[in-house]
C-alpha positions in Angstrom: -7.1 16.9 -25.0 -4.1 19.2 -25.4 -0.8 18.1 -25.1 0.5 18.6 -21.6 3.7 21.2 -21.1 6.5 20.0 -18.8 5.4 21.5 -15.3 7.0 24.9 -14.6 9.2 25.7 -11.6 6.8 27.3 -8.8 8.1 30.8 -8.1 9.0 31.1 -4.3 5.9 33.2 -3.4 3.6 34.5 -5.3 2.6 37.4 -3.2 -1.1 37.8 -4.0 -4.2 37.8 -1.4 -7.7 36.8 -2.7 -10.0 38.7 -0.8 -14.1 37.6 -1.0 -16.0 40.6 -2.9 -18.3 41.7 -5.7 -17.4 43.6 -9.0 -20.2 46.6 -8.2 -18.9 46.7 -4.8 -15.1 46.3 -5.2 -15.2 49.0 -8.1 -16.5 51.5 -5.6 -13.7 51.1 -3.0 -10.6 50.7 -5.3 -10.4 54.2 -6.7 -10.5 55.5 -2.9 -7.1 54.3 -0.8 -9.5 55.1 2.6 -12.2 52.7 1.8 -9.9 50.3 0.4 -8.5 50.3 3.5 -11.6 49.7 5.7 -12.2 47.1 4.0 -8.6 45.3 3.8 -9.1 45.5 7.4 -12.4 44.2 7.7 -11.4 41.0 5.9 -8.8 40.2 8.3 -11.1 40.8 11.2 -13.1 37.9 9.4 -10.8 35.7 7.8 -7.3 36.2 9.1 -6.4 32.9 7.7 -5.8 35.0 3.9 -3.0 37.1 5.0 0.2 36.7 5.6 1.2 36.1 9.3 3.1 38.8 8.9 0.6 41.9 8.3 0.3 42.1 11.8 3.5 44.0 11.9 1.6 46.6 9.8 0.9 47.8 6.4 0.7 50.6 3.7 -0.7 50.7 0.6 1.9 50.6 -2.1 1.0 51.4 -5.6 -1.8 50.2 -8.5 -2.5 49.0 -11.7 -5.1 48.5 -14.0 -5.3 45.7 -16.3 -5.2 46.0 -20.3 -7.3 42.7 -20.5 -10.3 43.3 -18.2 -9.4 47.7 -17.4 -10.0 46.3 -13.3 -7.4 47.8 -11.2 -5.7 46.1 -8.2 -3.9 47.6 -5.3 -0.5 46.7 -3.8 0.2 46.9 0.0 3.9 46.9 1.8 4.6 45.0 4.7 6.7 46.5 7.7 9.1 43.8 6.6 9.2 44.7 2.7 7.1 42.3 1.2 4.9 43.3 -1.4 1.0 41.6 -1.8 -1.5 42.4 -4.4 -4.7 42.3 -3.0 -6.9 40.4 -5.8 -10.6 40.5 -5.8 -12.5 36.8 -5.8 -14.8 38.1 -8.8 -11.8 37.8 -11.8 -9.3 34.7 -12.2 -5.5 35.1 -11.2 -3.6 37.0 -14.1 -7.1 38.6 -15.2 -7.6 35.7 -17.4 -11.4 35.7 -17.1 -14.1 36.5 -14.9 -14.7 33.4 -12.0 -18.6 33.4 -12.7 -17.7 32.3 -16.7 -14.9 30.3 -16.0 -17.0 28.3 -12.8 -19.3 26.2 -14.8 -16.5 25.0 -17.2 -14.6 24.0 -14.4 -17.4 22.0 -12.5 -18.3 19.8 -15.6 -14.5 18.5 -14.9 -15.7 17.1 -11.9 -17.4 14.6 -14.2 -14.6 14.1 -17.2 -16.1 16.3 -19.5 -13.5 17.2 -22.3 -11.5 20.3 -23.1 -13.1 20.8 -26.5 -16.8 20.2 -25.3 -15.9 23.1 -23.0 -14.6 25.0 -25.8 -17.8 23.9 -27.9 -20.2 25.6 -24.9 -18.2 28.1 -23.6 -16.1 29.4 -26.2 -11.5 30.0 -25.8 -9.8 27.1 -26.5 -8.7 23.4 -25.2 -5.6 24.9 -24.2 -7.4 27.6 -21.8 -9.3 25.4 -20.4 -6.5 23.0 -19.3 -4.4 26.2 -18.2 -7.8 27.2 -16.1 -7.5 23.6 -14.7 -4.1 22.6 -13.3 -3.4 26.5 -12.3 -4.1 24.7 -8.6 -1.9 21.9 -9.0 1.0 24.4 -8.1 -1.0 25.5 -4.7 -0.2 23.6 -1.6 -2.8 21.3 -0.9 -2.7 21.3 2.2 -2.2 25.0 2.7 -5.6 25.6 0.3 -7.5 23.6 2.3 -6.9 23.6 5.7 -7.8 26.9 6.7 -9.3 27.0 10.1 -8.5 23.6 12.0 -5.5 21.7 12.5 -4.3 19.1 10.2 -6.2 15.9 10.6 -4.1 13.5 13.1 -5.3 10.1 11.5 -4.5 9.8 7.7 -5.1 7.5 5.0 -2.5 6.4 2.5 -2.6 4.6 -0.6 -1.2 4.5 -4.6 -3.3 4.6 -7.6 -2.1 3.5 -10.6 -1.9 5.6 -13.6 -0.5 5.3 -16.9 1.7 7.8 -19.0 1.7 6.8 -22.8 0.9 3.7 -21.2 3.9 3.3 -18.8 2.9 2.3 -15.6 3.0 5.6 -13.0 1.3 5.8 -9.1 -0.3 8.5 -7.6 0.6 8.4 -3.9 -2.5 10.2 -2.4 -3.2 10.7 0.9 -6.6 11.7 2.7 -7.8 12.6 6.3 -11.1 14.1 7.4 -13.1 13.4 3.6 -10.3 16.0 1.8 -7.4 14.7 -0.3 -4.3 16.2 1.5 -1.5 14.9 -1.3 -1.9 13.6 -4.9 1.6 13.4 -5.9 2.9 11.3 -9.3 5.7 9.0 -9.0 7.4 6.8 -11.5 7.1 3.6 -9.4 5.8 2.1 -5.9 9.5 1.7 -4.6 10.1 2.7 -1.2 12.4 5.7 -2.3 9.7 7.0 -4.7 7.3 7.1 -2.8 9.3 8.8 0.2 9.4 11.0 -2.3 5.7 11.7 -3.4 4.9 11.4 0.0 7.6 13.6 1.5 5.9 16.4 -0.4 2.5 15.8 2.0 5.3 16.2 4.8 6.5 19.4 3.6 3.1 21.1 2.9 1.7 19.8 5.9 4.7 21.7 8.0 4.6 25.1 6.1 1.2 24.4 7.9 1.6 24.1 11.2 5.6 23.6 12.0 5.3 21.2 14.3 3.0 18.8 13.0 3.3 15.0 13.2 0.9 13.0 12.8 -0.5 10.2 15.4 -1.6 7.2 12.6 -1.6 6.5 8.8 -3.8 3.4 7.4 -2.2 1.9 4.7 -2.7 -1.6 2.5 0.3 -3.0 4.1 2.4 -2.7 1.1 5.9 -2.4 1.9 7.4 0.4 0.0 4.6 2.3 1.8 5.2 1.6 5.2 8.3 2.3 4.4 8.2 5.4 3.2 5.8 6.8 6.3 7.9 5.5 9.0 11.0 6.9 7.5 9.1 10.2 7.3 7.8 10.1 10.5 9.4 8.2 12.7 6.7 8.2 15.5 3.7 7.3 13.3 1.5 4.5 14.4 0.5 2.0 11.3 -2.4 1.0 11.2 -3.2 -2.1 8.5 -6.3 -2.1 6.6 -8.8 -4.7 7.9 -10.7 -4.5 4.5 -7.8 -5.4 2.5 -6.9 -8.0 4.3 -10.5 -9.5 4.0 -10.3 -8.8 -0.1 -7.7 -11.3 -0.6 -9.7 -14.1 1.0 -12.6 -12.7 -0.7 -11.1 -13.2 -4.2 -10.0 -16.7 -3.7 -12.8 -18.4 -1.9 -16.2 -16.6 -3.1 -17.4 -19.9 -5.2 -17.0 -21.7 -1.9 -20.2 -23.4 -0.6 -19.1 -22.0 2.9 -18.2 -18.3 2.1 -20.8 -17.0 3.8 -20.2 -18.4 7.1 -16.2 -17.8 6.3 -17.2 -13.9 5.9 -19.4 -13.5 9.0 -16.7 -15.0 11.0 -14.2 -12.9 9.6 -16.0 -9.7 10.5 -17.2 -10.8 13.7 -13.4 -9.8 14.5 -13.7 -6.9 12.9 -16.8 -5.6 15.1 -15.0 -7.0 18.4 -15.8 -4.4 20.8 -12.4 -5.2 22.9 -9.3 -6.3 22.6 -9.7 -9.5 24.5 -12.7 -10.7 22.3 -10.9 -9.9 19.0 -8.2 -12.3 20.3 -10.5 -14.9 21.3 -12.7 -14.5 17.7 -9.3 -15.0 15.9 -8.4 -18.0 17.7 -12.0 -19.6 17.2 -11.6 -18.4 13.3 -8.2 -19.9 13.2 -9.7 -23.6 14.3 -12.5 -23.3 12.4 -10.9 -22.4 9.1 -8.4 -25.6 9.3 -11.4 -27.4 9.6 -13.3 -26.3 7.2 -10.5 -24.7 4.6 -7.7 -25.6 2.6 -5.1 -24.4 -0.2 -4.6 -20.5 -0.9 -8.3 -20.0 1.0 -6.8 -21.2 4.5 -3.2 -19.7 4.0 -5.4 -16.6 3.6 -7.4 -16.7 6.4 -4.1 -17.8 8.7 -2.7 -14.6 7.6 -4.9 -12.6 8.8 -5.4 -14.3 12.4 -1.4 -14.0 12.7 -1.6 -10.2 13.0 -3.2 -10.2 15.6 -1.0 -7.7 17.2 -1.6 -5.0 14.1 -5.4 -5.7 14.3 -4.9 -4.7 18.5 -3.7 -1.3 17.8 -7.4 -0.2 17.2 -7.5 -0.6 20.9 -4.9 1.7 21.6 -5.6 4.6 19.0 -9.4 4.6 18.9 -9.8 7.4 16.5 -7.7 5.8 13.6 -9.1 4.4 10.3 -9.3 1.1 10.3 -10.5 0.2 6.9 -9.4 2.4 4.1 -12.8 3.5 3.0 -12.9 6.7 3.5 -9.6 6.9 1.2 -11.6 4.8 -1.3 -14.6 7.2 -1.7 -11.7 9.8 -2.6 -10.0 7.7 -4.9 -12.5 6.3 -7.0 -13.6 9.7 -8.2 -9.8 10.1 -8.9 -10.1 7.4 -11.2 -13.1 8.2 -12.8 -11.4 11.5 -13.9 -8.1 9.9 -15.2 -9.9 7.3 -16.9 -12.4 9.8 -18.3 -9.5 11.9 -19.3 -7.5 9.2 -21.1 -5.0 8.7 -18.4 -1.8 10.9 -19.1 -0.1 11.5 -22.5 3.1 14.0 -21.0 5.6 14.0 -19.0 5.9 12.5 -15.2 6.1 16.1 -14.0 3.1 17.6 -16.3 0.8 14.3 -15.2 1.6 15.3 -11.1 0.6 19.2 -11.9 -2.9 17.5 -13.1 -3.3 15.2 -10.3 -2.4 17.9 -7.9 -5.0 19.8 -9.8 -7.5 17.2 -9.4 -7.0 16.9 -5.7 -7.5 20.8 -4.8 -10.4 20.4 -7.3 -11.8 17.9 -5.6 -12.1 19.5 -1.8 -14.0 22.5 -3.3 -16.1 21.3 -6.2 -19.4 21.9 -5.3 -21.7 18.8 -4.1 -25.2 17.7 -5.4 -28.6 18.7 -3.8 -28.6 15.8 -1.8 -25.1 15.5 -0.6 -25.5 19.0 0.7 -28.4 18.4 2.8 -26.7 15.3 4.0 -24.1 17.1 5.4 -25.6 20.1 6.9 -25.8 22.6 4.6 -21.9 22.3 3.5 -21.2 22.6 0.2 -18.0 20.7 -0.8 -15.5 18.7 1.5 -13.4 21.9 2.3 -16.2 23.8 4.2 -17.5 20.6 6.0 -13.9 20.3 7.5 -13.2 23.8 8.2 -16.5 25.0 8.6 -16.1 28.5 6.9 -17.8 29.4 3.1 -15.7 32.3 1.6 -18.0 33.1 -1.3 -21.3 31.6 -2.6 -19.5 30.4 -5.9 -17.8 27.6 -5.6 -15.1 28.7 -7.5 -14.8 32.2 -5.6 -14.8 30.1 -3.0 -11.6 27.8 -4.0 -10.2 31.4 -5.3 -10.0 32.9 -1.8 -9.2 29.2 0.3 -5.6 29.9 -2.3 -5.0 33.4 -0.8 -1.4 33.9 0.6 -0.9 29.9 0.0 2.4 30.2 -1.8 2.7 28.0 -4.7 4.2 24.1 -3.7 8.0 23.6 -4.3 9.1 21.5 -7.2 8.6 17.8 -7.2 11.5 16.1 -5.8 10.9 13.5 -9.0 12.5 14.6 -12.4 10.0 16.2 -14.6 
C-alpha cells in the first residue's frame, strides 16, 4: 500500500454538478449551447437535489473547455448571483482522470480489501492512482452525498472503533442512522474533547443539510466521553443505553456457569417487555433471583443492569429509537474488515480520517450482492434503499452524481 499524504485542506466549494448521462449521448448535446440547455433543465426537473439551491435565481451558460487528457469538453454556467458551476458528465471521473466504467470495478474489489497493487496487476496505473481514486470521497460530506431526498434520520447510532496508526492506538468515532454511515471521523483518543470533536464534524455536515436539524435520540455503549460529547453537542438529545452491551458484560463473565442459560433468558425477557410496567416488574424478579442464584463479578453484573431501570424506560417514551446497537454493528464490522484487510494505517492522523471518511461514503453506495438486492426490493446499495432514488445504473455513476454540488467537508478540527 502507498504511503499516505497528509490530507489536503478542502477548497471552500468546488463548484462542479455531476449530472447522470452517456458519452454517445452527452457528445451530441455539448457542442450545441440549445440542447445543452434542454437538457440542464431536464435534470433539475428530475433531480433538483444536484444543483445548487441557488439556480433557481437563473442561469447562463458561461464558457467551455475541452480536456488535454480525455479531448471531452465540459460547459460552465453563471448563476444570477456570480457563482460559476461546471456541469460534469457521470461517464468520466472528477479532473478527467479516467473513465467511471474502468475505474468502477477497481473500486468495488475495495469493498472486500483487495490491495492497491492487485488492482494495479488487473487493471493497469499504479498503487498510487488507485489510492487517489479511493479517498477522493473522503473530502465529500457524508452526509450531504447521501442524503439526498429524505430528511436526516432522527434516531442515530454512535459508537468508536479502534484503529491503529504505526500501531498507536486511534478511534474512529462513526455514527449510523437508517443502514448508511453518516460520520467516520479519526480521532487521536476516546476523550470527551476528542470525540466532541470527531463528532462535532457529523453536527456540522448534518446542518449544511438541513439547518435546523437536531436530532430526537443517539444509542450509544454508555461510555462516558461519548455521552459526553453528544449531549454537549446537542443539548436536547435523548440517550438511549445499549441493552446488548449491557448483556455482553454479564455474558463474558458467567458463560461457563451451569445456570447461564436460565441467567440469559431472564435477562432478555426484560428486554422483550412489551410495557413499561412489566419491564420494571421483570427486573425486580431478575434482581431476586440473581442474589439467589449468583455471586462475585456475575451478580455485580447483573445488579447493574436492573439499577438502570430508568435508562432501559426510555424505550417507552421514544419508541422509534435503537435500542441495541446492531444496526451500527452490521456497519462497523465491514469497517473493520477493510482496515484490518488494509493493514490498519501507516500515516498521519489526518491522512488515516480522509480514508475512513472514504470508506464510509464507499460504503452507502457500493453495490450489494444478488441476494441482498432482492432482499431489499430491488435497491442496490444502502443509499438508494434510504432515499429511494438510483442516479445511474453503475454504481459508481451512481456515487458520482449523489456528490454533485456537495461541497467538499471542512478541515478536521484534529491536527493533521
Amino acid at each position: 500500500m502507498p504511503p499516505e499524504p497528509a490530507r489536503m485542506p478542502a477548497s471552500p466549494e468546488d463548484g462542479t454538478i455531476i449530472l447522470p448521462i452517456g458519452q454517445e449521448e452527452y457528445e451530441h448535446i455539448v457542442p450545441h449551447p440549445p440542447h445543452f440547455r434542454v437538457w440542464i433543465d431536464k435534470q433539475y426537473q428530475l433531480n433538483p437535489e444536484l444543483f445548487p439551491p441557488t439556480i433557481t435565481q437563473g442561469y447562463k451558460l458561461h464558457d467551455d473547455k475541452t480536456s488535454k487528457k480525455t479531448s471531452i469538453k465540459t460547459r460552465r454556467i453563471k448563476l444570477r448571483n456570480g457563482q460559476v458551476w461546471t456541469v460534469h458528465p457521470s461517464f468520466v471521473m472528477p479532473y478527467m482522470t479516467g473513465f467511471t466504467q474502468e475505474v468502477s470495478n477497481a473500486l468495488l474489489l475495495r469493498k472486500w480489501g483487495v490491495p492497491y497493487e492487485a488492482l494495479t496487476h488487473v487493471f493497469g496505473k499504479d498503487d498510487h492512482y488507485w489510492y487517489r481514486m479511493e479517498i477522493q470521497f473522503g473530502r465529500k460530506s457524508i452526509v450531504g452525498t447521501t442524503i439526498k431526498t429524505v430528511p436526516i434520520p432522527a434516531d442515530l447510532l454512535a459508537d468508536e472503533h479502534h484503529e491503529k496508526i504505526n500501531g498507536d492506538k486511534i478511534y474512529l468515532a462513526t455514527t449510523g442512522g437508517a443502514g448508511v454511515v453518516l460520520g467516520a471521523e479519526a480521532v487521536s483518543s476516546a476523550s470527551t474533547e476528542d470525540l466532541k470533536k470527531g463528532y462535532g464534524v457529523f453536527k456540522q455536515e448534518a446542518l449544511a443539510v438541513e439547518a435546523e436539524y437536531v436530532p430526537s435520540t443517539v444509542n450509544t455503549d454508555g461510555w462516558s466521553g461519548t455521552i459526553a460529547a453528544w449531549t454537549t453537542l446537542f443539548p436536547m438529545i435523548v440517550l438511549i443505553r445499549c441493552f446488548l452491551h449491557a448483556w455482553l458484560k454479564i455474558r463474558e463473565r458467567g458463560k461457563k456457569l451451569d445456570n447461564f442459560f436460565e441467567l440469559g433468558e431472564k435477562v432478555w425477557n426484560v428486554y422483550y417487555s412489551t410495557t413499561r410496567r412489566m419491564m420494571s416488574q421483570r427486573i425486580r424478579r431478575l434482581s431476586d433471583w440473581a442474589k439467589k442464584n449468583l455471586s462475585g463479578i456475575v451478580l455485580a453484573k447483573t445488579l447493574d443492569l436492573c439499577s438502570k431501570k430508568s435508562e432501559w424506560s426510555l424505550w417507552y417514551k421514544n419508541e422509534s429509537a435503537y435500542t441495541t446497537s446492531n444496526a451500527l454493528d452490521r456497519l462497523m464490522r465491514s469497517q473493520n474488515r477493510y482496515f484490518d484487510r488494509g493493514q490498519h494505517f501507516h500515516g498521519s492522523l489526518g491522512a488515516a480520517n480522509l480514508r475512513s471518511r472514504a470508506w464510509a461514503v464507499l460504503y452507502n453506495y457500493w453495490e450489494w450482492g444478488r441476494k441482498t438486492r432482492e432482499a431489499n426490493g430491488g435497491a442496490r446499495c444502502p443509499a438508494e434503499r434510504l432515499n429511494g432514488k438510483r442516479y445511474a445504473e453503475n454504481w459508481l455513476e451512481n456515487l458520482l452524481v449523489a456528490t454533485s454540488a456537495v461541497p467538499k467537508t471542512k478541515p478536521p478540527l484534529i491536527p493533521a
